[in-house]
C-alpha positions in Angstrom: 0.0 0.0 0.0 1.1 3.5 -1.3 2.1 5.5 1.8 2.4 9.6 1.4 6.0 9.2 2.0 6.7 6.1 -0.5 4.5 8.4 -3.5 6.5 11.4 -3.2 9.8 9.4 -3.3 8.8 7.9 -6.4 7.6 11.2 -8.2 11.2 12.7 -7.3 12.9 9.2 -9.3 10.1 10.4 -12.1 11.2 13.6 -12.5 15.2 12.6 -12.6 14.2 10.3 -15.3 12.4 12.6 -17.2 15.2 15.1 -16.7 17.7 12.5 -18.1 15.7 11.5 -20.8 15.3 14.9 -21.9 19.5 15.6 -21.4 20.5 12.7 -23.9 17.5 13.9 -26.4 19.3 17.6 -25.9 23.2 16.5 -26.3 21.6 14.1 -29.4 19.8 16.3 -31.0 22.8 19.0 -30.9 25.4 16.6 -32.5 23.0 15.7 -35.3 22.7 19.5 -35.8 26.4 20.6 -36.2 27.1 17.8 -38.1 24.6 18.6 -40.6 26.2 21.9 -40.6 29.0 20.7 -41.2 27.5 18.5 -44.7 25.8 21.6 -45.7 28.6 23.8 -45.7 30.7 21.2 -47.4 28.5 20.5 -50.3 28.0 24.5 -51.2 31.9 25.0 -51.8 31.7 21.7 -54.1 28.8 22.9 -56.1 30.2 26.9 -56.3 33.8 24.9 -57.7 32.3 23.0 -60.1 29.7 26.1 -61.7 32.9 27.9 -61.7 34.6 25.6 -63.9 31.7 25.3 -65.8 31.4 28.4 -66.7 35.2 29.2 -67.7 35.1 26.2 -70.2 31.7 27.5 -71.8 31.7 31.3 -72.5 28.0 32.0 -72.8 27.3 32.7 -76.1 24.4 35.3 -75.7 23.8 38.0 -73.3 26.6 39.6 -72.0 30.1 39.6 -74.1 32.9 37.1 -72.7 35.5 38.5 -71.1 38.4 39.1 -72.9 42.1 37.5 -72.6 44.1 40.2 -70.7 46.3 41.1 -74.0 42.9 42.1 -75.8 42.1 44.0 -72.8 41.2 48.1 -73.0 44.7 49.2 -71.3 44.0 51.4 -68.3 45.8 54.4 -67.3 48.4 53.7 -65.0 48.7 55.8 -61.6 50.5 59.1 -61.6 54.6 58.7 -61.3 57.3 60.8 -60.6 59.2 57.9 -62.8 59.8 59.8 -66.2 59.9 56.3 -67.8 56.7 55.0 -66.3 54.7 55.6 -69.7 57.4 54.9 -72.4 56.8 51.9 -73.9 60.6 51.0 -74.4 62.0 52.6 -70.8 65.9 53.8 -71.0 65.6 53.9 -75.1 64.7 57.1 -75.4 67.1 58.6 -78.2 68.8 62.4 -78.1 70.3 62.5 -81.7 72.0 65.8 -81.6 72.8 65.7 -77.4 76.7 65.3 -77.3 78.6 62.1 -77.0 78.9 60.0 -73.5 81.6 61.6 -72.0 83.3 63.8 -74.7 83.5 67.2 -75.4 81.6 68.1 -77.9 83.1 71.4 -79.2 79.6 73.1 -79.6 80.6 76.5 -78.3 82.9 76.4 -81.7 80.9 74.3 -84.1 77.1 74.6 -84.3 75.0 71.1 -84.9 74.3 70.7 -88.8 71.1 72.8 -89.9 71.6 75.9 -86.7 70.4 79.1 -87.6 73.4 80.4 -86.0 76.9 78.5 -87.4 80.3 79.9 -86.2 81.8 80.1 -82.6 79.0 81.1 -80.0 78.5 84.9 -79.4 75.6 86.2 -77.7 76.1 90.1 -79.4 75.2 88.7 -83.0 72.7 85.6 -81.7 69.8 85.2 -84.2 66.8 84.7 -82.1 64.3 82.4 -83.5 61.0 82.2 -84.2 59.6 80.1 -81.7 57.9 82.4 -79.5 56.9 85.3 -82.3 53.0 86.2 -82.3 51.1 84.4 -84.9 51.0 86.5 -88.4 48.0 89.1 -87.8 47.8 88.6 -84.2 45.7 91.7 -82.8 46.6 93.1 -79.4 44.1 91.9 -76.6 44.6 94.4 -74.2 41.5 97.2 -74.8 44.4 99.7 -72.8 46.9 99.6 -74.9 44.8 99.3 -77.9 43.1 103.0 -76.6 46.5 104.5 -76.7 47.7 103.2 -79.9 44.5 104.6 -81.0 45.6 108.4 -79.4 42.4 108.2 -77.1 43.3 109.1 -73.3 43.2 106.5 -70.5 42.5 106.2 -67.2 43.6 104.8 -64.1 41.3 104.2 -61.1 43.9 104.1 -57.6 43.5 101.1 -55.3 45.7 101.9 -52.4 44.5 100.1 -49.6 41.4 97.7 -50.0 42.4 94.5 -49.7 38.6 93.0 -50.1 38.3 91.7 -53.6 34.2 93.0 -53.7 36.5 96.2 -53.3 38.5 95.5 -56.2 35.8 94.6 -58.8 33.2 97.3 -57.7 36.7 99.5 -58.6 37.3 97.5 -61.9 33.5 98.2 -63.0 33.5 101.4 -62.1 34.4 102.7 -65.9 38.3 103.1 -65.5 40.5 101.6 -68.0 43.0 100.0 -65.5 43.1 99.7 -61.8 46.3 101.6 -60.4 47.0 98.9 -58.1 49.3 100.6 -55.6 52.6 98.6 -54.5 54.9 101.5 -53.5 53.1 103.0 -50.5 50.4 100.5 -49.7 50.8 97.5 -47.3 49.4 94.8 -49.2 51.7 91.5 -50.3 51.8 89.8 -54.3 49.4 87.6 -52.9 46.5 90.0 -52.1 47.2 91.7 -55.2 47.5 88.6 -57.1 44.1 87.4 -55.3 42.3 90.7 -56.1 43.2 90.2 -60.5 42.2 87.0 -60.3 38.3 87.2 -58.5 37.3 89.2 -61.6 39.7 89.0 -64.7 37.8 90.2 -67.3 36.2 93.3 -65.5 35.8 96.7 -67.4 39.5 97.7 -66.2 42.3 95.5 -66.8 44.5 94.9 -63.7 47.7 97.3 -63.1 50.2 98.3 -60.7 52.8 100.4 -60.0 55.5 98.4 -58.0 58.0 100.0 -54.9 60.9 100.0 -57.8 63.2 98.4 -60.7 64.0 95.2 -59.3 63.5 91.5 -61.4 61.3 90.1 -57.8 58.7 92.8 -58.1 58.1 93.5 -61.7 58.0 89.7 -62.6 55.7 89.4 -59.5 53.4 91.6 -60.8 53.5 90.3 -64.7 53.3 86.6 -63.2 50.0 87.6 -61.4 48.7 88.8 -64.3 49.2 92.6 -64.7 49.0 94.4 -68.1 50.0 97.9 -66.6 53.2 97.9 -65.0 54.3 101.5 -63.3 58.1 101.7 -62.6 58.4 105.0 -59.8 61.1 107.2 -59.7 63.0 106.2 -62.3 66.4 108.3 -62.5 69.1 106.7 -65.3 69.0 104.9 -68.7 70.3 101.9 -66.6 67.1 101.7 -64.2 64.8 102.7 -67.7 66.5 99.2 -69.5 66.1 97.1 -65.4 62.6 98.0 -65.7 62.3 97.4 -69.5 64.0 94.2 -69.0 61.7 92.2 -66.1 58.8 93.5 -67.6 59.4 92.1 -70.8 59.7 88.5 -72.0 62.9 87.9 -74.4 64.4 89.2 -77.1 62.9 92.3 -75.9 63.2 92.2 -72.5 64.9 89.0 -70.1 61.4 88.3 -68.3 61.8 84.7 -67.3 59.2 82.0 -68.6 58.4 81.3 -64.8 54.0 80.5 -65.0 51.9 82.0 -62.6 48.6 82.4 -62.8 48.9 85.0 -65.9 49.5 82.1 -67.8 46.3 80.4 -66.6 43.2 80.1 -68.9 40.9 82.2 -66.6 43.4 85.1 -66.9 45.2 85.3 -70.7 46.2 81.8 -71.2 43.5 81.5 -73.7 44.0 84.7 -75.3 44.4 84.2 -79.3 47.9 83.7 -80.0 48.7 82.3 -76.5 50.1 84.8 -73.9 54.0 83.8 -73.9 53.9 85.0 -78.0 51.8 87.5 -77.2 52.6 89.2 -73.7 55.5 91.7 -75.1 52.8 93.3 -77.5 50.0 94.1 -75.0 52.1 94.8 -71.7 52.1 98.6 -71.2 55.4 99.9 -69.3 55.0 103.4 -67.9 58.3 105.5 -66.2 57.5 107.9 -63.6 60.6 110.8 -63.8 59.8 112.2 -60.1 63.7 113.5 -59.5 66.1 116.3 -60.8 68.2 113.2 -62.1 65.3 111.9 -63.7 64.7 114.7 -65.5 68.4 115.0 -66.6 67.9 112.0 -68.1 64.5 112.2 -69.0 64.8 112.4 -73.0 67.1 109.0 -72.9 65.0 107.5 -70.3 61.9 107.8 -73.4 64.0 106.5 -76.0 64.5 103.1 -74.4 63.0 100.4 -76.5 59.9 99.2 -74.7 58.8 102.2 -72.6 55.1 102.7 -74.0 54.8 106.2 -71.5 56.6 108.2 -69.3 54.5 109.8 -66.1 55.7 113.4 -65.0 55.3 112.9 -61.0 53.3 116.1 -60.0 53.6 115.2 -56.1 57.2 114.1 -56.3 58.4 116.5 -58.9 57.4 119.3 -56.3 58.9 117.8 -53.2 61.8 117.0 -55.1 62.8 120.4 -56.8 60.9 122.3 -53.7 58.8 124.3 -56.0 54.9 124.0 -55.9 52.6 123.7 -58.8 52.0 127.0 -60.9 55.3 128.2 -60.5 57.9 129.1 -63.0 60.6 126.8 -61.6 58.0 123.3 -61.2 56.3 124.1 -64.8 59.8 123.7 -66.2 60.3 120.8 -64.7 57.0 119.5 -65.9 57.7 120.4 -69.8 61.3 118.8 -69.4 59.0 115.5 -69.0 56.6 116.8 -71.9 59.0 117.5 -74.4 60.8 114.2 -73.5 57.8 111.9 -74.3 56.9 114.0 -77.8 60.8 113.6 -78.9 60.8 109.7 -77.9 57.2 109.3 -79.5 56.0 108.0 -76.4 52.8 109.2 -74.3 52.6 111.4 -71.4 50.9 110.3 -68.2 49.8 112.7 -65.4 47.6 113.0 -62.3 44.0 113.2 -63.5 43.3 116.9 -62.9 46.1 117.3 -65.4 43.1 116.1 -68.4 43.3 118.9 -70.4 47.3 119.7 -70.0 48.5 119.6 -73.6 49.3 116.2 -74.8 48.8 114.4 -71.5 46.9 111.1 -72.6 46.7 109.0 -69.8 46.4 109.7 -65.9 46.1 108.6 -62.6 43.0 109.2 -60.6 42.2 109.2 -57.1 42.1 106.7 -54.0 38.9 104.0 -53.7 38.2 106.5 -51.0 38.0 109.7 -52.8 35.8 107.5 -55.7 33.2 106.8 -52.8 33.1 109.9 -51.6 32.2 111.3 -54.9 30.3 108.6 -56.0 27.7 109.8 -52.7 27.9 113.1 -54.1 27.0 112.7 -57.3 24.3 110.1 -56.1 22.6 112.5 -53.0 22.9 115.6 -54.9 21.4 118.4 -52.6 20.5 115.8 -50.1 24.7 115.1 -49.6 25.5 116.6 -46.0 22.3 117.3 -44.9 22.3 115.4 -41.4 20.3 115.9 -38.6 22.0 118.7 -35.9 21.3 117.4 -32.4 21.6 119.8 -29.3 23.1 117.1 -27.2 25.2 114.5 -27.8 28.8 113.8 -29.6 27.1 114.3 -33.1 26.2 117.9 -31.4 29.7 118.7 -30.8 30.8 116.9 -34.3 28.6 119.5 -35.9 29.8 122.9 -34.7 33.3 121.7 -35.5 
């Protein structure tokens, strides 16, 4: 007979049965799993092998084209390399058949290579320069400054002195003036403001000039490199200084301008102009001298004649402080028409300050600051209504009044 004690000792042996039971059905059921896993996995990578193989021996015949043997391949274009042999065909076979023998002297500074232009010993003084870099036959000049004063019609320079803001610049450049005065000499900017200011609008109205601190190869080629077609040399005093400033302005045989780039040579500049601008540059740069010294205007009637010099600028500021005259007398007038009868004898023009307009044969001028061209700009805009502020009792705009 089932006692209380006796059942609940059998239900406990039940339960570990059942437990046990389940266990083994657990463990079982988990090796069956894996090692169908294991079958699955093994019988995918035997049937991917095989459609592989398949398919390399039998190129489909429609749809999509075969893929070609690597030799009958489109060739793609190899990486960029500093290697100058990485895209010659035959590397190390490149041939130089006029560079001199291995190791010998070739006597070229006595003997020219068969077909030179120029045969006989070297000599720079009676070197024929070729043809490589001339303008193409008709080329017309580009720049709408110089093609105003080859045209006898008077010109106009608009002064930047010392915006730096290139909104500045272009407002200035589409103002109606036929070149920006850029000034180098007595403002603070660096080559790369200037350069920065040319380049945000090329093409405005006015095409960009300068007038750089003095004759020196670093500042004249910085400012041609950057793009300027108005080059102003100060206080030029000699023949020597004239032929410096000719020189670095100009690209050879003219001048000794070196072939260095910069963004001039870009296409949103003049790279695109029609003849290209290295054959063209020499033919549309204009080169003014400014005679602001008594040795200047010693020298003023050679200083004219120099090859290259489109204008020479009679410094009314300088010209003053220099000879310690002021304008209107007898003394600073003659000093002025030493710098007239100069440019009329060289055939040259004659560049002034822009109240200097109707001066006799003065065709191209300077005019005033961005500050000055605001001012009168409001002017001209207001009218009557120009200065007519309120006049407060009180206040600092009270006391700014009765000043």
């Amino acid at each position: 007979m089932w006692t209380a004690e006796s059942r609940q000792r059998n239900n406990l042996l039940g339960d570990r049965f059942k437990a046990h039971i389940l266990r083994g059905e657990f463990h079982r059921t988990r090796r069956i799993t894996v090692r169908q896993l294991y079958l699955s996995a093994a019988l995918c990578a035997a049937l991917i092998a095989t459609l592989v193989s398949q398919a390399a021996q039998n190129p489909p015949s429609g749809g999509a084209p075969a893929q070609k043997p690597p030799s009958q391949q489109t060739q793609q274009q190899p990486p960029p390399s500093a290697d100058p042999y990485a895209n010659n065909a035959a590397p190390g076979t490149t041939s130089f058949p006029l560079a001199a023998p291995a190791g010998k002297d070739s006597n070229a500074r006595m003997v020219a290579p068969s077909g030179a232009v120029n045969q006989g010993a070297f000599d720079p003084a009676t070197w024929k320069y070729g043809t490589a870099f001339n303008p193409p036959p008709g080329a017309k000049i580009w720049n709408p400054v110089k093609v105003k004063m080859m045209q006898g019609r008077k010109v106009t320079g608009g002064t930047l002195f010392s915006a730096t803001d290139p909104s500045t610049y272009c407002a200035m450049a589409n103002a109606g003036y036929d070149f920006i005065w850029t000034e180098m000499q007595h403002g603070q900017r660096d080559w790369d403001e200037a350069a920065r200011l040319w380049r945000t609008c090329p093409h405005a109205k006015a095409v960009p000039g300068v007038r750089v601190a003095y004759t020196d190869e670093r500042e004249i080629q910085h400012a041609t490199d950057a793009g300027a077609l108005v080059v102003v040399v100060p206080t030029v005093d000699t023949v020597a200084e004239a032929i410096e400033a000719r020189n670095w302005t100009y690209f050879p045989p003219l001048g000794r301008r070196s072939s260095g780039g910069g963004q001039a040579s870009e296409a949103a500049m003049w790279g695109d102009v029609p003849g290209g601008y290295r054959n063209t540059a020499n033919d549309n740069i204009v080169l003014i001298l400014m005679i602001e010294t008594l040795e200047g205007l010693k020298n003023a009637d050679e200083i004219a004649k120099v090859p290259g010099v489109t204008a020479v600028f009679a410094a009314s500021g300088d010209l003053g402080n220099f000879s310690g005259f002021r304008q209107g007398s007898p003394d600073y007038e003659r000093a002025i028409n030493i710098v007239h009868d100069a440019a009329i004898k060289a055939g040259v023009r004659l560049c002034g300050p822009f109240a200097w307009r109707d001066r006799p044969d003065f065709t191209c001028f300077q005019a005033a600051s961005e500050t000055a061209a605001i001012a009168r700009g409001v002017a001209a805009e207001l009218g009557d209504l120009a200065n007519t502020q309120g006049k407060p009792e009180v206040g600092p705009y009270a006391v700014a009044m009765k000043q």
